[in-house]
Legacy VTK file of the C-alpha trace (Angstrom):
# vtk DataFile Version 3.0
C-alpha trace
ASCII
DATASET POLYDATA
POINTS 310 float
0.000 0.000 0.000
1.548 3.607 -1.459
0.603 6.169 1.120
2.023 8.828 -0.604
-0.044 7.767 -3.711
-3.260 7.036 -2.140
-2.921 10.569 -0.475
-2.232 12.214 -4.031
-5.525 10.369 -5.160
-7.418 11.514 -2.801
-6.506 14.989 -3.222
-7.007 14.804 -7.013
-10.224 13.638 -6.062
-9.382 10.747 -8.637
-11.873 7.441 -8.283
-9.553 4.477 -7.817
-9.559 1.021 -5.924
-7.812 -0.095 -3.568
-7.681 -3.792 -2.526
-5.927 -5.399 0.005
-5.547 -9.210 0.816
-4.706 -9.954 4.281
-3.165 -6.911 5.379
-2.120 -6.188 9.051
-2.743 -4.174 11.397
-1.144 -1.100 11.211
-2.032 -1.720 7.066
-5.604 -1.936 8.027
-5.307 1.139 10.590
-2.949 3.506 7.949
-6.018 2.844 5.161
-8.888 3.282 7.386
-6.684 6.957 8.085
-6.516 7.565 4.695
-9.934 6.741 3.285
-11.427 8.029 6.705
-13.306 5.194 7.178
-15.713 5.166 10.325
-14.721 3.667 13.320
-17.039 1.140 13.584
-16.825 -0.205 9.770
-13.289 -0.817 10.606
-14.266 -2.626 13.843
-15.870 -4.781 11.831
-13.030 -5.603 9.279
-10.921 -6.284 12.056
-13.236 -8.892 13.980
-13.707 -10.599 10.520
-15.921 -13.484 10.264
-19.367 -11.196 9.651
-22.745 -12.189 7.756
-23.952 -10.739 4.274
-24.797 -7.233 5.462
-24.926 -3.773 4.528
-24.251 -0.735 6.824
-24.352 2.868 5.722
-22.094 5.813 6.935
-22.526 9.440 5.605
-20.160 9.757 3.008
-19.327 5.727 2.443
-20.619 2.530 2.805
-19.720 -1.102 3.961
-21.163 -4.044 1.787
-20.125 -7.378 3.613
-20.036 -9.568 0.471
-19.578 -13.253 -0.268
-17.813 -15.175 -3.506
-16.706 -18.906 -3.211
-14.057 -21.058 -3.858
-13.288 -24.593 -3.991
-10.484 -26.008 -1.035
-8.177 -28.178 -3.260
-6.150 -29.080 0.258
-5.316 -32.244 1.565
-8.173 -34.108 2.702
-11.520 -33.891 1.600
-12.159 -31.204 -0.540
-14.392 -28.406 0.155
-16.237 -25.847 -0.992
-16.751 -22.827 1.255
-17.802 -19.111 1.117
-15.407 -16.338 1.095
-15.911 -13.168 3.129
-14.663 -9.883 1.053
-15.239 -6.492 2.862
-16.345 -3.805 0.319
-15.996 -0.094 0.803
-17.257 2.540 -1.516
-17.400 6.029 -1.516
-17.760 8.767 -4.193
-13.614 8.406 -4.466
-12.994 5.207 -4.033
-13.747 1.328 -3.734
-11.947 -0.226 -0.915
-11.686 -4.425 -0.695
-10.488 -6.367 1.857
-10.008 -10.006 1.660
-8.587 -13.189 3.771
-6.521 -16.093 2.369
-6.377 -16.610 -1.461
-8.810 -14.678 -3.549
-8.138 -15.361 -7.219
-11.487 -13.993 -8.301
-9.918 -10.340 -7.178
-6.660 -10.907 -8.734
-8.219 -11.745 -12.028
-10.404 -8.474 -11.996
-7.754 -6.005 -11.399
-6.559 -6.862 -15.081
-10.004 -6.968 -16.564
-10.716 -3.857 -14.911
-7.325 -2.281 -16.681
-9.149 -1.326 -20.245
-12.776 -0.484 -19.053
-12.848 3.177 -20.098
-16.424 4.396 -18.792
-17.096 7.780 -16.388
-19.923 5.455 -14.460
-17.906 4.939 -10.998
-20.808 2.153 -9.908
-20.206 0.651 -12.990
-16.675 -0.560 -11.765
-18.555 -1.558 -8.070
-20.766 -3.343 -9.935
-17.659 -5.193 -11.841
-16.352 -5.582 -8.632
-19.540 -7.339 -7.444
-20.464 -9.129 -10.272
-17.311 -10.723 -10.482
-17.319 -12.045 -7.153
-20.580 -13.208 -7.646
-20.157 -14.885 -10.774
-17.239 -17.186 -8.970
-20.230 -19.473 -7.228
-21.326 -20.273 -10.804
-18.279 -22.590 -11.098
-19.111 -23.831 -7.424
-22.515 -24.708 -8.395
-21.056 -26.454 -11.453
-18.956 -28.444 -9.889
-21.417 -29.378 -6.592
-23.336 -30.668 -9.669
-20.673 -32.947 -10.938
-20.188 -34.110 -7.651
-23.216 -34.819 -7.030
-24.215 -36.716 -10.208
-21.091 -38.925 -9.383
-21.825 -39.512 -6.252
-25.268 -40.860 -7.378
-23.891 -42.970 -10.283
-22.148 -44.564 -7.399
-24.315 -45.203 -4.809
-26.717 -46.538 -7.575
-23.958 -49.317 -8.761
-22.895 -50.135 -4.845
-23.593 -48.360 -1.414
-20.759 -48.207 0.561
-20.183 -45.802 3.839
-17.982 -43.356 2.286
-20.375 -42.323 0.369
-22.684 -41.315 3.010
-20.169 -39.251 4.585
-19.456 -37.519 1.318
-23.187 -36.840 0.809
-23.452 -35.309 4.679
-20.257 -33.485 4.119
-21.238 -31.938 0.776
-24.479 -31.291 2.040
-23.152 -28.732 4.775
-21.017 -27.097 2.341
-23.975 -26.006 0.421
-26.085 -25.502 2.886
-23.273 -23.272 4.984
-23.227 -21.251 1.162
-26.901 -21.345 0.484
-26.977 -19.492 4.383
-24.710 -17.021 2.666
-26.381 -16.554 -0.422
-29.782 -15.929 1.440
-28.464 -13.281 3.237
-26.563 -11.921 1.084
-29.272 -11.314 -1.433
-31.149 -9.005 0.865
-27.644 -7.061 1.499
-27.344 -6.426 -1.905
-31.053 -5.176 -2.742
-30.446 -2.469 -0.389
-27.155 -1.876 -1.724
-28.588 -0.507 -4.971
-30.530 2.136 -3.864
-28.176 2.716 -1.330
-24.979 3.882 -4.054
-28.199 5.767 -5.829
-27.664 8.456 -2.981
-23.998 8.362 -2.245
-22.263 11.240 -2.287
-20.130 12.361 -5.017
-20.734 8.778 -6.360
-20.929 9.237 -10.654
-23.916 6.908 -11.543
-25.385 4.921 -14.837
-25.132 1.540 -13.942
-28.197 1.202 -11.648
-29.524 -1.581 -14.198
-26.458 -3.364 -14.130
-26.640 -3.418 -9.662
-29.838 -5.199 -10.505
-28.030 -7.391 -12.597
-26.328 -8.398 -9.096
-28.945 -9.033 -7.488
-30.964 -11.366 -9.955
-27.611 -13.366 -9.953
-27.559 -14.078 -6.129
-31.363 -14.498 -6.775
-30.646 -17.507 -9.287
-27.872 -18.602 -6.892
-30.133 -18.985 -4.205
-32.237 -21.095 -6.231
-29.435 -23.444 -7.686
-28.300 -24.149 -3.810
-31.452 -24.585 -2.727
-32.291 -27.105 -5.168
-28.928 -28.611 -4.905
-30.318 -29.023 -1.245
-32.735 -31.199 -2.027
-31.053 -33.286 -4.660
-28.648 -33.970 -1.303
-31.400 -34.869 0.886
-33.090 -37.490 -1.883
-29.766 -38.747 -2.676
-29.303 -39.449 1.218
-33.088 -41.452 0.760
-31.324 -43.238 -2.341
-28.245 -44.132 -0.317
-30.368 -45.895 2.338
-33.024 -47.680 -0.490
-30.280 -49.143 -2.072
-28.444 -49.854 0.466
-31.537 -51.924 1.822
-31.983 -53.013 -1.330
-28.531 -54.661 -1.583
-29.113 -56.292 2.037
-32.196 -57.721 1.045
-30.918 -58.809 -2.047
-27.837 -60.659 -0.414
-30.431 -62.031 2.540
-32.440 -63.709 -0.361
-29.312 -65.248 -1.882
-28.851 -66.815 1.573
-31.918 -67.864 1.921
-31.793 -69.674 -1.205
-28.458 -71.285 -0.342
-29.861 -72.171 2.915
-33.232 -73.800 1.436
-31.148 -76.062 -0.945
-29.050 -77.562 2.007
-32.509 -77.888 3.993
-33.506 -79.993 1.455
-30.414 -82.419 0.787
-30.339 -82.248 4.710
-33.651 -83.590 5.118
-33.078 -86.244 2.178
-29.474 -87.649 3.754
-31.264 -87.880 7.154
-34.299 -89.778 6.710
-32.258 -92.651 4.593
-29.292 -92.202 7.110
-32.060 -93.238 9.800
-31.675 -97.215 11.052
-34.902 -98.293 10.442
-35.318 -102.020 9.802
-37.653 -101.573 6.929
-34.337 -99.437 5.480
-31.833 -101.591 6.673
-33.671 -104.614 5.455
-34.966 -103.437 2.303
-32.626 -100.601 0.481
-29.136 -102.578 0.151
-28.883 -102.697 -4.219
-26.828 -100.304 -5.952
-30.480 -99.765 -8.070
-31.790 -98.776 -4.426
-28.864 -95.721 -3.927
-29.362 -94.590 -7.863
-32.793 -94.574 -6.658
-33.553 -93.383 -3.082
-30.009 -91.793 -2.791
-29.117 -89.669 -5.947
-32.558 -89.462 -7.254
-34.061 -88.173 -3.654
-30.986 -85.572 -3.944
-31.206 -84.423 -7.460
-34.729 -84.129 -8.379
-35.373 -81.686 -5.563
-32.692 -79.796 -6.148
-33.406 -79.711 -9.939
-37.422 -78.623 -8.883
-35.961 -75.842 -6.540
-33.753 -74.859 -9.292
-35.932 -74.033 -11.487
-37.822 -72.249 -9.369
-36.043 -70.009 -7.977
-34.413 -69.948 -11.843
-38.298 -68.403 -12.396
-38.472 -66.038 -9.538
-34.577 -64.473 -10.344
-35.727 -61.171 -11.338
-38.276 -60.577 -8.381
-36.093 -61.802 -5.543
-32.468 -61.746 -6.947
LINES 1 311
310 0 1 2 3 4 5 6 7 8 9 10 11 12 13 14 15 16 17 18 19 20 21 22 23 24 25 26 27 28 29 30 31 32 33 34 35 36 37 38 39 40 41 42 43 44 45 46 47 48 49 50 51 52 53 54 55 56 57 58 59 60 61 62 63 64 65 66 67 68 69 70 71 72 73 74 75 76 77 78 79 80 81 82 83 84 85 86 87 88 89 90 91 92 93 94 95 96 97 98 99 100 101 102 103 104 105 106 107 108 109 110 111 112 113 114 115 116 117 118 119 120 121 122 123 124 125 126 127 128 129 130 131 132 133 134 135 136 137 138 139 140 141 142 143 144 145 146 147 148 149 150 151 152 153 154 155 156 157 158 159 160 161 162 163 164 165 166 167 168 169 170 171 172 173 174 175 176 177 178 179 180 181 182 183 184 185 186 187 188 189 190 191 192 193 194 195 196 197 198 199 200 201 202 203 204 205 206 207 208 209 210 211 212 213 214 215 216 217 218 219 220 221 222 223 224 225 226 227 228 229 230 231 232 233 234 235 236 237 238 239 240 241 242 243 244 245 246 247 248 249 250 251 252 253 254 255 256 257 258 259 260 261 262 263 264 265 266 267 268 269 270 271 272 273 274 275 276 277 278 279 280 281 282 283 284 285 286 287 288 289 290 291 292 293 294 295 296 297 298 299 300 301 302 303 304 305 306 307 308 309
């Protein structure tokens, strides 16, 4: 951060912004100085961890806004909002950001050749840029989830579930967000409509904004529930599979009931047996026969039912 520079733009009266990824103290305290930022905006940039709000001051405002990214760390990855404090004024915009922020980075190039004399045209820029980051959030929850499904459909296994729950709070922490935040920035439209010294012409494109985090809201919401069913899915098919493998059993169990049953009655000393089944026609007969054909009738059978109980 140029003091000297910011303190020549400010006397030039010359709109500019200023952003500032996790600066320290005395950064934070020299810029509040500079911009004269109210006391209590700053308190809040120091605290960190705010929702989606908006508070106005008499010549400036605070916009507590949110854009995403995805955690590519080790472990399981994550997708989580990111807080970005935004000040405006009719001189400057003022962004301050924690941890990595590409979205930022990438808009102070594309920011480089806008030539327009509309000052909220660059806030909105600013905005719509950081809201146009949970678009490729949303796009990839949706590939998750559609994978996720293909394989709990195929085989339901318990790492699954805990990716569902786990992906499940991640939208639902940004969906919180998004609510929120969509309130925030209705009010912040008509709230750079009377700021000071603030060149307007983009009102339409504030709206813009707004309609996105509308959309947004929708998206997560519906990504919600297309959580919550898969979560139903997990458990049917896991049932299903139990069920499935508890009828295989039982099958396996009903053929050995059978050749059980056969082996003991002729394994029985009864005299009639002992007197009267002693030919080698008599264990082609009573032995393998009583052994095969019920095992060929149950065979079939269950050959018959496969589809409704396999």
């Amino acid at each position: 951060m140029d003091a000297d520079q910011l303190a020549a733009l400010r006397e030039r009266d010359e709109f500019f912004w200023l952003d500032l990824s996790d600066p320290s103290h005395d950064e934070l305290e020299r810029a509040a100085e500079l911009l004269s930022l109210h006391p209590l905006a700053l308190e809040d940039t120091r605290e960190w961890g705010q929702r989606p709000k908006l508070d106005e001051y008499q010549d400036h405002l605070l916009l507590v806004f949110f854009t995403a990214r995805r955690d590519d760390g080790p472990g399981p990855e994550l997708v989580e909002p990111v807080e970005v404090h935004v000040y405006v004024s009719g001189g400057f915009v003022f962004t301050v950001s924690r941890g990595e922020t590409p979205v930022l980075g990438n808009l102070h190039h594309t920011l480089v050749p806008e030539d327009t004399k509309d000052e909220d045209f660059l806030v909105y820029k600013i905005l719509d840029g950081l809201a146009d980051a949970f678009e490729g959030i949303i796009e990839h929850v949706e590939t998750r989830i559609d994978a996720l499904e293909g394989r709990v459909l195929v085989r339901p296994m318990p790492d699954q579930l805990e990716a569902i729950y786990r992906l499940r709070q991640d939208v639902g922490r940004m969906h919180r967000v998004v609510h929120a935040q969509r309130v925030a920035v209705d009010r912040a439209g008509d709230a750079l409509a009377i700021l000071p010294g603030l060149t307007r012409g983009a009102k339409p494109y504030l709206r813009d904004v707004a309609d996105h985090m509308e959309r947004t809201d929708s998206e997560l919401l519906r990504q919600l529930s297309d959580l919550s069913s898969l979560s139903d899915t997990f458990f049917s098919a896991n049932a299903n599979r139990v069920n499935t493998n508890a009828a295989r059993l039982t099958v396996a169990a009903t053929f050995f009931l059978v050749w059980t049953l056969v082996t003991s009655f002729f394994g029985q000393n009864f005299k009639h047996l002992v007197d009267s089944v002693d030919s080698k026609t008599d264990f082609l007969v009573y032995g393998v026969g009583g052994l095969v054909v019920p095992t060929f009738v149950l065979a079939v059978f269950f050959w018959v039912k496969r589809d409704q109980w396999l």
